[in-house]
C-alpha positions as CSV (number, residue, x, y, z in Angstrom):
1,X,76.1,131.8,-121.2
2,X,79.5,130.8,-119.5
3,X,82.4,129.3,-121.2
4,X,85.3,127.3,-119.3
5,X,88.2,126.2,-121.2
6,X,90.5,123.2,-120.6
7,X,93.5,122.5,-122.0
8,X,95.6,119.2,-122.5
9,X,98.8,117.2,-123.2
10,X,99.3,114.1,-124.2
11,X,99.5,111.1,-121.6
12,X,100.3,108.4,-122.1
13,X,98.2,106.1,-125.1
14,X,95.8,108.9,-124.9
15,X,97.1,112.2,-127.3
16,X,94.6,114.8,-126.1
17,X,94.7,118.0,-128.1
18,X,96.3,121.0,-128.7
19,X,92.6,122.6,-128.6
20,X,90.9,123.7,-125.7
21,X,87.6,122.0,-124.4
22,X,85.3,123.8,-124.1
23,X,82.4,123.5,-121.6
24,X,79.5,126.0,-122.7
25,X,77.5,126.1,-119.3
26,X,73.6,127.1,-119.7
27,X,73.9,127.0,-123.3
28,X,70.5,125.6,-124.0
29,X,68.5,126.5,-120.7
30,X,66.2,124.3,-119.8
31,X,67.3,121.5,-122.2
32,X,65.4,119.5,-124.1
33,X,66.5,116.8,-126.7
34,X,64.4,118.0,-129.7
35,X,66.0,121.6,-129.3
36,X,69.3,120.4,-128.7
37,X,69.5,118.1,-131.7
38,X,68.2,121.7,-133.6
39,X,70.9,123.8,-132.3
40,X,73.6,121.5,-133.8
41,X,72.0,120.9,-136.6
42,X,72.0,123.9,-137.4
43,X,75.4,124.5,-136.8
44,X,76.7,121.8,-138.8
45,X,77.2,119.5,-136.0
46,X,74.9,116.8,-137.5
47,X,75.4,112.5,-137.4
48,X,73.1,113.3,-133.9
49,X,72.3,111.2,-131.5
50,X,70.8,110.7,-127.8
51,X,71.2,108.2,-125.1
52,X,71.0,108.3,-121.3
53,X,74.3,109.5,-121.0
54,X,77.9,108.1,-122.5
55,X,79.8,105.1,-122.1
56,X,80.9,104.6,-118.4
57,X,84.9,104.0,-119.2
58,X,87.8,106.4,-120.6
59,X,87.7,106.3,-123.8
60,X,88.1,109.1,-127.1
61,X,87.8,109.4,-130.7
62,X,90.3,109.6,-133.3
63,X,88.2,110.3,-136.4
64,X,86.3,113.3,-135.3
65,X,85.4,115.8,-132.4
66,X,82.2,115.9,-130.6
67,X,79.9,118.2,-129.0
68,X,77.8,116.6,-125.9
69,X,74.5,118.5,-124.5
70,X,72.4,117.5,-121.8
71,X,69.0,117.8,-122.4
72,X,67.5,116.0,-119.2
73,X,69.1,115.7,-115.9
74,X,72.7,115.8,-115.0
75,X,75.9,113.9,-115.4
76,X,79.8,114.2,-114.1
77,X,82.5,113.3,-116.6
78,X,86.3,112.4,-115.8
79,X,88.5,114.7,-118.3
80,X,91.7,113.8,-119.2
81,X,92.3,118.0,-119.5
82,X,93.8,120.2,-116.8
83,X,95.3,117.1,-115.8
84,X,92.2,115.6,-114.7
85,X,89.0,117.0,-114.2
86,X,86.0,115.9,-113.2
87,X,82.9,117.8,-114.0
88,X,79.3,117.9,-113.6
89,X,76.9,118.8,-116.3
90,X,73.5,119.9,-116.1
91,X,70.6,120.2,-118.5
92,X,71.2,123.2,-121.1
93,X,74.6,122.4,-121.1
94,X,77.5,121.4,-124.2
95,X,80.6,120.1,-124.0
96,X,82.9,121.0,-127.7
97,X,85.5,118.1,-127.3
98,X,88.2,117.8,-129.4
99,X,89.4,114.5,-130.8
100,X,92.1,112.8,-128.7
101,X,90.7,113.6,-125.3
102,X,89.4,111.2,-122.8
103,X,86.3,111.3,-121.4
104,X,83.8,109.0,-119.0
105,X,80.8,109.2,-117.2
106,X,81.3,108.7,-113.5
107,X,77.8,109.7,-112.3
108,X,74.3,110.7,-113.4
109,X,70.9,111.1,-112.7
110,X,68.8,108.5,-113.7
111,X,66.8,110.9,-116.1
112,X,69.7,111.5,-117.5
113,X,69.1,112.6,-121.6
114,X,72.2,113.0,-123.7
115,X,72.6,114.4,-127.3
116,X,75.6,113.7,-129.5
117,X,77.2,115.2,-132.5
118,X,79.9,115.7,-135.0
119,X,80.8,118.1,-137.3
120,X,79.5,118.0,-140.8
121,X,78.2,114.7,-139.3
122,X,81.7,112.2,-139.4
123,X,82.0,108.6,-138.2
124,X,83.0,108.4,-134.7
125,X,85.3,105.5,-133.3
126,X,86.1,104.3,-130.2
127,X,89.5,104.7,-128.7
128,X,90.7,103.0,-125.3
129,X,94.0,104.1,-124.5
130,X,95.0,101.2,-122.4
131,X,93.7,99.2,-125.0
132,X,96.2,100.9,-127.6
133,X,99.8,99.6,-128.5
134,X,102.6,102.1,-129.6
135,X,101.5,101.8,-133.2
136,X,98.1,102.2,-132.7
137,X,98.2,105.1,-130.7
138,X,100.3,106.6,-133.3
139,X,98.0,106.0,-135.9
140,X,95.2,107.7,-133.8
141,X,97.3,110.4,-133.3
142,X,97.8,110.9,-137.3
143,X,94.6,110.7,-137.7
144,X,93.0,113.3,-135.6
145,X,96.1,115.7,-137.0
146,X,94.5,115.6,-139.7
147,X,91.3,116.5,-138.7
148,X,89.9,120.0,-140.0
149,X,88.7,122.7,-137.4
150,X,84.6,123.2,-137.7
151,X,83.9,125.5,-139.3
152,X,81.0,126.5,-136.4
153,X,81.1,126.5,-132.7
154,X,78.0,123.7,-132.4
155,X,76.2,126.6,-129.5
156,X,77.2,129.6,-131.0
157,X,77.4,129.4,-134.5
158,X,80.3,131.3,-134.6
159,X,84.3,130.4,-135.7
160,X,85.6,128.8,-133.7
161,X,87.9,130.8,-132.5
162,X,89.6,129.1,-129.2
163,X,90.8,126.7,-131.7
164,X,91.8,129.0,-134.7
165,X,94.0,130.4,-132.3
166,X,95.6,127.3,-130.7
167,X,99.2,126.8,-130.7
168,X,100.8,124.6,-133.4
169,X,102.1,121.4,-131.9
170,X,105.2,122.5,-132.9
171,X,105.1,125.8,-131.2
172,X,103.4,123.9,-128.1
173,X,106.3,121.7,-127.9
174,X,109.1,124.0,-128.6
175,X,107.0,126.2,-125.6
176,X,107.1,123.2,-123.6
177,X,111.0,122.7,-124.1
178,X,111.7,126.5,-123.4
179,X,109.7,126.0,-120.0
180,X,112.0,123.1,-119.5
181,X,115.5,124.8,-120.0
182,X,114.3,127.8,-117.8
């Protein structure tokens, strides 16, 4: 199994994250929705879900992160990481996103099978950042500040590590205004 990562910054009503994506590719091959809801499960990524693929406009969630796996078919998402990104996902593979980043489905196949989750199973909510007035998107960005790391990677099972050893906001900031001064 391959693992990209993607960072982010805020833009705009949209805060991102100080965690990387993660985009775990074959991670399940062949797919399958049964053994894709079983693999988070039993990982702790629970509050499960499939659909034929996600909404089709930018959108994140400020309450909790999310772990996407295509079980059937194939879809592209528009990332609001790396700057922008747009990738294609295939069956067997799991997107870890962290709260705060945007994401849409662009494309897809029309078997296209999608299965959800959240760790220790938490309420979602739908965020639009052009939707979002200063206050709100403040509020948003409290609240996924306050969010607690998973304890397991939903694939792997294991700490999750890339976040662990993220930058503090501060630090990324202060990093950020170093860059600029150089």
């Amino acid at each position: 199994m391959d693992t990209e990562r993607h960072t982010s910054r805020p833009a705009g009503h949209v805060p991102n994250s100080r965690f990387p994506l993660l985009i775990h590719r074959g991670a399940l091959p062949g797919g399958g929705a049964v053994e894709m809801r079983a693999l988070f499960r039993g990982n702790g990524w629970t509050n499960n879900w499939d659909y034929p693929g996600i909404y089709d406009y930018a959108h994140y969630h400020s309450t909790t992160h999310e772990c996407l796996g295509v079980a059937t078919g194939w879809m592209e998402l528009e990332l609001s990481v790396s700057g922008g990104v747009r990738v294609r996902l295939e069956a067997g593979d799991v997107v870890v996103m962290p709260a705060g980043v945007s994401h849409e489905m662009t494309g897809n196949s029309e078997d296209v099978l999608v299965v959800g989750g959240y760790p220790d199973g938490r309420d979602w909510d739908n965020m639009r950042g052009e939707r979002l007035d200063d206050l709100a998107a403040r509020e948003a960005a409290k609240r996924i500040m306050m969010l607690p790391i998973p304890a397991k990677d939903p694939v792997t099972g294991a700490a999750m590590d890339d976040w662990l050893d993220a930058p503090s906001s501060v630090e990324a900031d202060l990093n950020d205004f170093r860059d600029g001064l150089g």
